[in-house]
N, C-alpha and C positions, 0 to 999 in steps of 0.2 A: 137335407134333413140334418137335424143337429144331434149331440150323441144322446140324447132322448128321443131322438126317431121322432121330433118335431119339425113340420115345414117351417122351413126358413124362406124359402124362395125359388127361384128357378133361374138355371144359366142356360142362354141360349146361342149358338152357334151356326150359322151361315152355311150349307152343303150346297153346291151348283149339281141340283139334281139333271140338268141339258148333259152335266159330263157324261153320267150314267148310262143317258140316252142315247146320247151318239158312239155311244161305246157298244152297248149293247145292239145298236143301229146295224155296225158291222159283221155283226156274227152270223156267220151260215147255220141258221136255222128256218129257213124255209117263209115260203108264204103265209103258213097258217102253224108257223112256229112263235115262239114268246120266250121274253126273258125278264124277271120283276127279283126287286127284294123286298122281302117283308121282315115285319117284328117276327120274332119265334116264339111269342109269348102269346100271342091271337091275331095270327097271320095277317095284320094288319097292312094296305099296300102301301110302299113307300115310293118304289116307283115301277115304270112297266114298261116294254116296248115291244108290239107294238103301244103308242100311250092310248090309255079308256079312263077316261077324265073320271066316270061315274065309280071309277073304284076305289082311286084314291084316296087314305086316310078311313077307308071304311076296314071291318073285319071280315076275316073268310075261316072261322073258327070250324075244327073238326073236317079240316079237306084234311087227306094222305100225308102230305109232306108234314105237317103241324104233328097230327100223330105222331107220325118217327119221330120226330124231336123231341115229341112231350114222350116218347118209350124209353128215350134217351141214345135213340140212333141218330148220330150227328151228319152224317149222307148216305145216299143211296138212291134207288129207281124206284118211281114210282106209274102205273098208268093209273089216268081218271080222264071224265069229260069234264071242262071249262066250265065251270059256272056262265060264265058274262057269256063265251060265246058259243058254249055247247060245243066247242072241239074233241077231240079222241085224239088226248096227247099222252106221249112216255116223257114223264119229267125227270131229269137229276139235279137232287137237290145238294147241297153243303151249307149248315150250321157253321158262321164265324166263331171263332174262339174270344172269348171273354166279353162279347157284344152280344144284344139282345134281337140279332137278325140272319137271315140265310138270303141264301141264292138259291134262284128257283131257275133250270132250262129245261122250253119242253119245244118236241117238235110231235108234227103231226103225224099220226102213224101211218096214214094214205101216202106220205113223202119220202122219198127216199132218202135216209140220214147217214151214207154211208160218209165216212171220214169226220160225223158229228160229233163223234166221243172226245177224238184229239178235241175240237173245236170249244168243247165243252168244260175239259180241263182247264183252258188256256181262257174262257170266260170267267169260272170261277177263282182264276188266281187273279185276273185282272180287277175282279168286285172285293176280292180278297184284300187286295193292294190299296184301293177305294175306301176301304171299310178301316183300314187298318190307320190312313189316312186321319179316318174320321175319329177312329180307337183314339190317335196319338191326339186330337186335337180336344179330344171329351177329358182324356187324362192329365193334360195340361191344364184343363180348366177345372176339373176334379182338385188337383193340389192346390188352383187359387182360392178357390173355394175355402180349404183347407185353415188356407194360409187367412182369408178373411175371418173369418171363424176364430181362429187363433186371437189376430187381431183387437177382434172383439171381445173376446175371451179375456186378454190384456188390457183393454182399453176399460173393460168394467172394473177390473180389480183395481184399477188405479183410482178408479173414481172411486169405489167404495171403500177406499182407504182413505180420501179425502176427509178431513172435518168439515170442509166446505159444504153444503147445501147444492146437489147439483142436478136437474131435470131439464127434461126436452118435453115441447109443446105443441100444439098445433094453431095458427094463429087463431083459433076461435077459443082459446086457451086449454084442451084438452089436453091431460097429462099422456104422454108418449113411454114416459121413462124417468125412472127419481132413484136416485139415491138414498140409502140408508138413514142420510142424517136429512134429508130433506121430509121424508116418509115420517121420521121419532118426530119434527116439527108439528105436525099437522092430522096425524090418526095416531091410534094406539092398537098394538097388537101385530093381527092378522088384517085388519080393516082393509078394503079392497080401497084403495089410490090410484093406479094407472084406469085409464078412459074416465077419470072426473075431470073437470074441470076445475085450476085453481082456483079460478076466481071465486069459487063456492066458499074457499077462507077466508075472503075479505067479507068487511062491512057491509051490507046490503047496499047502504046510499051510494058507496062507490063503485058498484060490479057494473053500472051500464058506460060508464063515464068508459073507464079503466079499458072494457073490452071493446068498445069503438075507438079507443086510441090504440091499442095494438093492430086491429083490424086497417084502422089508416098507416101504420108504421111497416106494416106486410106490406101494401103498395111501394112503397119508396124506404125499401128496408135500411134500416142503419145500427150500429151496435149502440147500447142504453145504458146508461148508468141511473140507477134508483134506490134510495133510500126509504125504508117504511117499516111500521111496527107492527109485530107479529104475536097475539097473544098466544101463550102458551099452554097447552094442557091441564098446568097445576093451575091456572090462573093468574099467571106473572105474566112481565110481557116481557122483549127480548128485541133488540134492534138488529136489521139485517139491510148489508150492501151488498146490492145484484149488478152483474153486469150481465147484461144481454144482446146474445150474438145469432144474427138471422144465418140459416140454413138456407143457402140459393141452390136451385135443382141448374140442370144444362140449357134453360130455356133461359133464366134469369128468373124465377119466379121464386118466393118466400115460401116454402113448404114448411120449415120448422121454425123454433127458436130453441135454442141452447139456453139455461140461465144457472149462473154460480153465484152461490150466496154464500159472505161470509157476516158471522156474529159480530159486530160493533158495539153490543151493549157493554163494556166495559170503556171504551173510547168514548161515548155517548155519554155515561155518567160521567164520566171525567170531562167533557165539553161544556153541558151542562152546569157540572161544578166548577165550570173555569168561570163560563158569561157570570152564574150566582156572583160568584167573589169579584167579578168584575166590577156588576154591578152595584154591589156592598161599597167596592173601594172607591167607585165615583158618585156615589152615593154623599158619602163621608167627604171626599175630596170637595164636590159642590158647595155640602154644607160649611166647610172649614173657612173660619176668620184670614185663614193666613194665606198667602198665596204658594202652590206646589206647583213646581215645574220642573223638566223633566228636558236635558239634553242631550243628543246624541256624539256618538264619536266624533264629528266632524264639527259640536258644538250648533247645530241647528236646534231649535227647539221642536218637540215631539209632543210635549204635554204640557198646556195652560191651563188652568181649572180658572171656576167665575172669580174667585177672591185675587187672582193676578188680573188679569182685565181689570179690576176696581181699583187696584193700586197703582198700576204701570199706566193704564189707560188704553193698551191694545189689545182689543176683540180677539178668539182666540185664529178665526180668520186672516187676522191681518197677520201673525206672529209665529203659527204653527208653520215651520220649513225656514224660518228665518236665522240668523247669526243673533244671537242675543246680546252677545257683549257689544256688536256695532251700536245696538240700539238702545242701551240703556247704560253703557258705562259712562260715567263721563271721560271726556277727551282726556284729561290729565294723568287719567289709570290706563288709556287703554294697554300702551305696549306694556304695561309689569302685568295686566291679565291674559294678555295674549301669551307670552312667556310662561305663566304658570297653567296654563289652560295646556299648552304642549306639555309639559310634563306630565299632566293630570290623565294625558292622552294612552302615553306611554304604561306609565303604571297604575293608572286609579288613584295616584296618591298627591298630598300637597300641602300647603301650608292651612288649607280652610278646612280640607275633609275632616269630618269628627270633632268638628269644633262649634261653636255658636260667635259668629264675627260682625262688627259693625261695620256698615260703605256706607258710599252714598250712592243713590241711583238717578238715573233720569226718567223723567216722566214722558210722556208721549208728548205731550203739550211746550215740553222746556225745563220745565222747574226741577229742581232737585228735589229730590226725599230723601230722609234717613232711613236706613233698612238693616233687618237684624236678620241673618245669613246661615241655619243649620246646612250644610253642605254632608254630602253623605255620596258615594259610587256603586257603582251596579256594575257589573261585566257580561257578556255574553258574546255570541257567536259573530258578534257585528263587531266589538271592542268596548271600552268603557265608559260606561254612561253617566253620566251627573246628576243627582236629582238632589234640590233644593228646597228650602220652606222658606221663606219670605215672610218676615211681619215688620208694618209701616212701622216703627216710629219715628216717625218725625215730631208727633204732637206731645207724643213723651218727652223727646231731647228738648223738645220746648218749652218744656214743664219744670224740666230738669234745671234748664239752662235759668227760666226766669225766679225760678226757687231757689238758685245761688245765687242771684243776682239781689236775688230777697236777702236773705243770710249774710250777705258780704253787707247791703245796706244796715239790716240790724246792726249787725256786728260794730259800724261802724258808729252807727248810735249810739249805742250800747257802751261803746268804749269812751265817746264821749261824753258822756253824764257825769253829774259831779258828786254821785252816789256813787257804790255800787252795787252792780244786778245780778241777780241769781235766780236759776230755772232749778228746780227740785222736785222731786217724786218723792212725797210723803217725807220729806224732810233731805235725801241723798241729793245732793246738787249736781246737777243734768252739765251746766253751761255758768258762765260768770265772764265778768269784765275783769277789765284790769282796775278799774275804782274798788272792789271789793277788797282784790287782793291788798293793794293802798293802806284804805281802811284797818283789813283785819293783820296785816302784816303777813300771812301766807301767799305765797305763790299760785299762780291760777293752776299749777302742775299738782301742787297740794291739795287746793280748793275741790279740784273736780275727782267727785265720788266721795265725799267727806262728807258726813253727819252735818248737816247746818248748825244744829243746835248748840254745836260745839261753839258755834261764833255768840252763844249766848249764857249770859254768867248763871249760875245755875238758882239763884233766885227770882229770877224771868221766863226761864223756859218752861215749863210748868201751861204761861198763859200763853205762850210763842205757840207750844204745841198745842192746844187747843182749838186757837187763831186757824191753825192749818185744817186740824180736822174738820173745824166748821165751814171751811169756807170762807175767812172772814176777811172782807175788803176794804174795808175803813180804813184810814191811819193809824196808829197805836204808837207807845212807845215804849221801850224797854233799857232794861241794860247788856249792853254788849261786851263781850270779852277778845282782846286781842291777842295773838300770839303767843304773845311774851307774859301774856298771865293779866294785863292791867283791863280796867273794868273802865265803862265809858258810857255815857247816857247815847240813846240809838231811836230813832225813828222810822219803824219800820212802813211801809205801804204794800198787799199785795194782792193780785189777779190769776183767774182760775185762765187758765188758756190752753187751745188746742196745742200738741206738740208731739210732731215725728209720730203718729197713732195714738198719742197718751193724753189724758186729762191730765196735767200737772199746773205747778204755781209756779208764776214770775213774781220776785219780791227786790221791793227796793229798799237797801241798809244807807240809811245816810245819820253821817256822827253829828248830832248835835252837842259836841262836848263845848264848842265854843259859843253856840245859839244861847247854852246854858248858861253861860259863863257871864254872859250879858247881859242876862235878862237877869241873876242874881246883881251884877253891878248895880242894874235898874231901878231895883225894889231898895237894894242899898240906900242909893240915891234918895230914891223918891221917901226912903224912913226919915231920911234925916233932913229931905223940905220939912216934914211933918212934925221933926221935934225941932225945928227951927222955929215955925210960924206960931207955936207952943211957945214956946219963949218969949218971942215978942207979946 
């Protein structure tokens, strides 16, 4: 019983009742003499000799001997006839001390018992001796007892200090025993718990599944590991990791389950919110023009996303676990990357990181590309990692390359004309030849960002600026001013054209001071055929 005077159990102990017998066997008590002990609480027989099977374990409440004892006479003489066999015997009895039995000797009173008192003594010390045997061996197991109790008594207060979640089962899932914080999961209150079964908290659709998979795990017991969501009282839910460990009895057989639950919903949201933002950042990575990649300490690549594959030309299949500078530097760079890639090792750091840099790279196929290079480091538990953005231009530099190739031709044009030419926005000159500078006697270093108008005498600009506001692309001509102050007849020509993002004007200045000069000699001439052929 436990200290509520509740049954707990029973402990049971092994007596070789034959010793008794043949103990008792030897005693001079006659032919129709006896010797037994019983309980002293209702003279139950424990054992007899001679032995009468028919009495065994039975009572013999309210004989003599039980009397004294219940008067609280612990031995003495008694006469009575035999129940079982209707003998006329004198018994002396003795009540063991702190055991719930006596010794009973009786002999026949027809028989003559002289010397049976010695004999008598000398039986009750030896059942004494017996008994005490028996005393030491109940006492012994009284303090295990004790000592389990205790045990258990320790063993629950540890569990019920647990935060863990912790219950025992019976394989067809009935609650045995639960914990504090197992019991706040699942009822409220006083709500009775133990002999339900769990499975009662789950989802309907899964209680038949769930309880034939324990029922086959009791055959071929193993410890479990399970993750599942558990709603909660307020109506939240709450993540719980169980480990479950089978109880084998001494046959081999699965009588219980153990199960400890701890709370994970804090790691679960955070899981959760890891995959989300994983999923966001390859999301975003797929979508992205440029290609991201991603190398490890030892310089293998870890991360290709689609827009590398489309640039480099290698699937992320073929490339993920590869050395990437083998495969894509060209031959000429390798060893100054291989060298700066060790450094990069060591500290994360180097001439690229933090920077935006032009290479060249190679393609899967052979061909080189041009490529524009954000380099950037990562560190962690492994060492320092590289992760790069990548964007082609090649079709830029090619753009690039043939638009100065343009520009160097203008230019060379430009300079060979026997005018000269000027690019202006609303009048401020963009660009000019050296024919201009010629012409107007300034410097192209003067020219460029100078009012145009200034190259025109100020009784022309007037129609010069109009000419521009409108648009106006015909030929014209004006007068120009040079430098040094002198005025010049000027033919101007010009066109609206695209430039560097701007709508601006190219205009050609060419001096007709001497086209002038000639066509007055001409008219000269030609007066004076006219007043010749007058004369005649």
């Amino acid at each position: 019983l436990d200290s509520n005077n509740q049954f707990l159990g029973v402990i049971a102990t092994p007596i070789d009742l034959h010793y008794f017998e043949n103990l008792f066997a030897q005693m001079g008590v006659g032919r129709e003499g006896m010797v037994s002990i019983r309980r002293s609480d209702n003279s139950t027989l424990v054992v007899r000799w001679p032995e009468v099977e028919a009495g065994l374990n039975k009572e013999a409440r309210d004989i003599p001997p039980q009397l004294q004892i219940q008067a609280g006479i612990e031995d003495g003489v008694v006469r009575y006839v035999g129940r079982t066999d209707g003998v006329d015997r004198i018994f002396a009895f003795h009540k063991i001390p702190a055991f719930p039995f006596y010794v009973l000797i009786g002999r026949s009173v027809s028989e003559q018992f002289s010397g049976w008192t010695r004999m008598a003594v000398l039986t009750v010390l030896l059942s004494g001796v017996g008994l005490l045997l028996i005393g030491f061996f109940l006492h012994r197991l009284k303090g295990t007892s004790q000592k389990l109790r205790q045990s258990e008594s320790q063993y629950q207060a540890i569990v019920e200090s647990q935060r863990d979640a912790v219950c025992r089962w019976k394989p067809d899932t009935t609650l045995t025993y639960v914990n504090s914080t197992y019991k706040e999961l699942y009822v409220s209150g006083d709500e009775k718990i133990l002999g339900r079964q769990w499975i009662e908290f789950l989802p309907l659709k899964n209680r038949d599944s769930i309880k034939e998979k324990y029922l086959r795990i009791a055959q071929s017991p193993q410890i479990i590991s399970t993750e599942n969501l558990i709603p909660k009282k307020d109506g939240s839910y709450c993540y719980y990791h169980w480990v479950t460990i089978p109880i084998i009895d001494d046959n081999g057989n699965c009588i219980e389950f153990q199960s400890v639950g701890r709370d994970i919903t804090e790691r679960k949201k955070i899981e959760i919110d890891l995959r989300e933002s994983e999923a966001r950042t390859r999301a975003i990575s797929d979508a992205a023009i440029d290609a991201i990649i991603m190398l490890g300490p030892s310089g293998l690549v870890t991360y290709w996303n689609p827009a590398a594959e489309k640039i480099f030309g290698y699937t992320g299949e073929e490339i993920i676990g590869k050395n990437l500078h083998q495969l894509i530097v060209p031959q000429r760079y390798q060893m100054a990357h291989d060298i700066a890639f060790a450094a990069f090792q060591n500290a994360g750091e180097g001439d690229a990181v933090g920077k935006v840099v032009e290479l060249e790279a190679c393609h899967k196929d052979g061909h080189e590309i041009s490529v524009e290079l954000s380099l950037s480091s990562l560190q962690n538990h492994e060492g320092w990692h590289a992760i790069g953005i990548v964007r082609d231009i090649t079709e830029r530099k090619q753009t690039l390359i043939a638009l100065k190739e343009s520009e160097e031709r203008f230019k060379a044009l430009h300079n060979a004309s026997f005018g000269g030419i000027a690019i202006h926005d609303k009048g401020v000159i963009l660009e000019c030849n050296q024919g201009l500078s010629e012409i107007s006697g300034y410097s192209q270093e003067e020219l460029i960002g100078m009012d145009g108008l200034l190259l025109i005498a100020k009784n022309s600009r007037e129609l010069v600026l109009n000419h521009i506001k409108s648009g106006y692309e015909k030929p014209y001509e004006a007068i120009g001013r040079r430098k040094n102050g002198e005025e010049y007849p000027l033919r101007l020509e010009a066109r609206n054209i695209p430039y560097k993002g701007k709508n601006i004007r190219t205009v050609e200045f060419r001096d007709i001071a001497e086209f002038k000069h000639l066509e007055s000699e001409r008219d000269k001439m030609q007066n004076q055929l006219i007043q010749a052929q007058k004369m005649q």
